[in-house]
N, C-alpha and C positions, 0 to 999 in steps of 0.2 A: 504494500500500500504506500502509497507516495508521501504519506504524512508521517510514515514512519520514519525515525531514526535509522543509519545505519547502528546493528549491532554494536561496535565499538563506542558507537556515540552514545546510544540509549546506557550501555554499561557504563560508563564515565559518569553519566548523568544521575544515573541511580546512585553509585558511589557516594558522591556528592550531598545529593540530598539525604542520605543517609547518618550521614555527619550533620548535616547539618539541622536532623531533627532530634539528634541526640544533644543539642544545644538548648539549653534552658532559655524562652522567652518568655513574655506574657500569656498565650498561647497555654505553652504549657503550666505556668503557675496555676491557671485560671483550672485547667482540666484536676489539680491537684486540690486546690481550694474544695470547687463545688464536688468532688467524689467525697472529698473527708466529710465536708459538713452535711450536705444532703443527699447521698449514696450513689451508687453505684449507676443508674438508671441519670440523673442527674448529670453525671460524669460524662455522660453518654454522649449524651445532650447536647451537653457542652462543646465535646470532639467532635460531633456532628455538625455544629453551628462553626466552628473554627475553618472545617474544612470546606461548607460552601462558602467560604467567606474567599477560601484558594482558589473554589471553580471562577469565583467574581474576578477574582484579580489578575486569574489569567486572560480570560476574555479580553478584561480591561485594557492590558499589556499587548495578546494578539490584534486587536483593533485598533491600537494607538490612542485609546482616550486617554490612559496614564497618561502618555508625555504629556497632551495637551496639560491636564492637571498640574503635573510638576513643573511645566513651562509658564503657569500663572502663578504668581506669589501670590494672588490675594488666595487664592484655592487653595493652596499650597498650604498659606498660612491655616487658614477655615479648617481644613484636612486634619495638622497635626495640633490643634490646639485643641480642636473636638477629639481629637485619642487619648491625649495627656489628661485633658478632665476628666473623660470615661474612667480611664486607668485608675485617675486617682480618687475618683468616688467608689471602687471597687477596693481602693486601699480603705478608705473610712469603713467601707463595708464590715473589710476582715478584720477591725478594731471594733467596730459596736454592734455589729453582729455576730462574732466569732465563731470558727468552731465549738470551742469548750462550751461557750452557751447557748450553744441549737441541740448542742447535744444531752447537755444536762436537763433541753427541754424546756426554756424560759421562753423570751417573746420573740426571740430573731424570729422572722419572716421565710417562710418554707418556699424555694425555687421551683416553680413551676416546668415541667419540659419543655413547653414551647419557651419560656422564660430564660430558658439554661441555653437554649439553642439560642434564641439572641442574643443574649449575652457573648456567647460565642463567635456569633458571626459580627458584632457591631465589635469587639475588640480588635477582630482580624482584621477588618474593614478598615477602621480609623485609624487603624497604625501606615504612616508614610514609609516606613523605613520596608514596610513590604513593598507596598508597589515601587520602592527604587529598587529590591533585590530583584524583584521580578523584571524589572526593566533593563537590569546591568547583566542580571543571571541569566535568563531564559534565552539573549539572543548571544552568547555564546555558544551553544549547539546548533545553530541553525548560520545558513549559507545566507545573506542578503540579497543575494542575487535567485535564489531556489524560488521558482515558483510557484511552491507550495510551502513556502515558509510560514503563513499564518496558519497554517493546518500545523504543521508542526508543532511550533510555540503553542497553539491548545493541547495536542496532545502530551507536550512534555509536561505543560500545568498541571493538567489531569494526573498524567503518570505520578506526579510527585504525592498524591495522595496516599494511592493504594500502596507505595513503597515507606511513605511515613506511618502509614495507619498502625502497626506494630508495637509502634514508639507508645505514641497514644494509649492505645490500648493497656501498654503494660504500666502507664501512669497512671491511668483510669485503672484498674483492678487489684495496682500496689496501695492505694492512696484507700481505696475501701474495705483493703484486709487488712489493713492497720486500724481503721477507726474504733474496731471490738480493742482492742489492747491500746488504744488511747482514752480510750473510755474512762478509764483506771488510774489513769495519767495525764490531768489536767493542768500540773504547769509545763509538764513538754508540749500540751496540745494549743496551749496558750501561746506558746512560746513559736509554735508554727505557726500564730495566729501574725505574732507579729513580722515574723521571717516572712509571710504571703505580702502583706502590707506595704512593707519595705521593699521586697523587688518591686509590686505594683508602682509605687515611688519611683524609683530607680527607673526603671524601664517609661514613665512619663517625662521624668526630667531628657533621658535621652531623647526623647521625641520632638521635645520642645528644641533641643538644640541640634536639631536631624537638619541638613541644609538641601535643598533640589540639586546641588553641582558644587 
């Protein structure tokens, strides 16, 4: 199929993103938060909203609306100030709603799955620093001159999914076998409340200072 990768290429590419989903982002903190606090099914949820969030960003990237995006500052700006606030209302979350107290059962607020899945995909979304990976990454396996290069660049978005999906997976299923023996262990649990917070922090301040070039 013409949209296909040559083998060498498609293996390279895989490689890559393999690494690269073994890298802690928001992304994944998020998928860790919501399994610990609201289970497994939540977690899901979550994984699931992250990754249409990739089917979008490829699109985006194959048809060139990203650059236009990152070629307007005012967008640009709008883009990563709306992720940075997102991020960081998700940090207040994990401080006044905590794990340790949804779990001990008090008023934290129970995540909905449609809830879990936007959450997921509005994180993905509003993070800049995707759509410039996707826009510096994706057309280094692809020939400029191929004329089936936007066939390509979706299918390598796509591909990148089911080859990350693993990842995912084993954060979402580690993060829900531990909550029975965190249970027990409330200022460790606490204490990941504030370690989730703080990356979300972390990973906003980076966004705010993420530049188009």
């Amino acid at each position: 199929m013409e949209f296909i990768p040559s083998p060498a290429t498609l293996l390279a590419y895989t490689g890559a993103i393999l690494l690269l989903a073994l890298t802690p982002g928001p992304d994944m903190t998020l998928w860790l938060s919501r399994s610990m606090r609201d289970g497994r099914a939540v977690g899901l949820a979550t994984l699931a909203g992250t990754n249409l969030g990739i089917a979008i960003h490829t699109l985006l990237v194959a048809f060139g609306i990203a650059a236009l995006i990152v070629a307007s500052p005012t967008a640009f700006l709008v883009l990563k100030t709306g992720g940075a606030a997102y991020l960081a209302w998700l940090a207040y979350g994990a401080l006044r709603y905590g794990s340790s107290i949804s779990i001990s059962g008090d008023k934290a607020p129970k995540v909905s799955i449609s809830g879990a899945l936007l959450n997921g995909l509005w994180v993905n979304l509003l993070n800049p620093k995707i759509i410039i990976f996707f826009m510096t990454f994706l057309p280094q396996f692809v020939s400029a001159s191929d004329p089936h290069v936007a066939g390509k660049l979706v299918f390598l978005g796509l591909w990148s999914i089911p080859v990350a999906l693993p990842v995912g997976l084993a954060v979402v299923f580690a993060a829900h076998s531990l909550s029975d023996w965190l249970r027990s262990n409330r200022k460790v649990l606490r204490g990941l409340d504030y370690t989730i917070a703080g990356v979300f922090s972390l990973f906003a301040v980076k966004i705010l200072m993420t530049q188009a070039r």
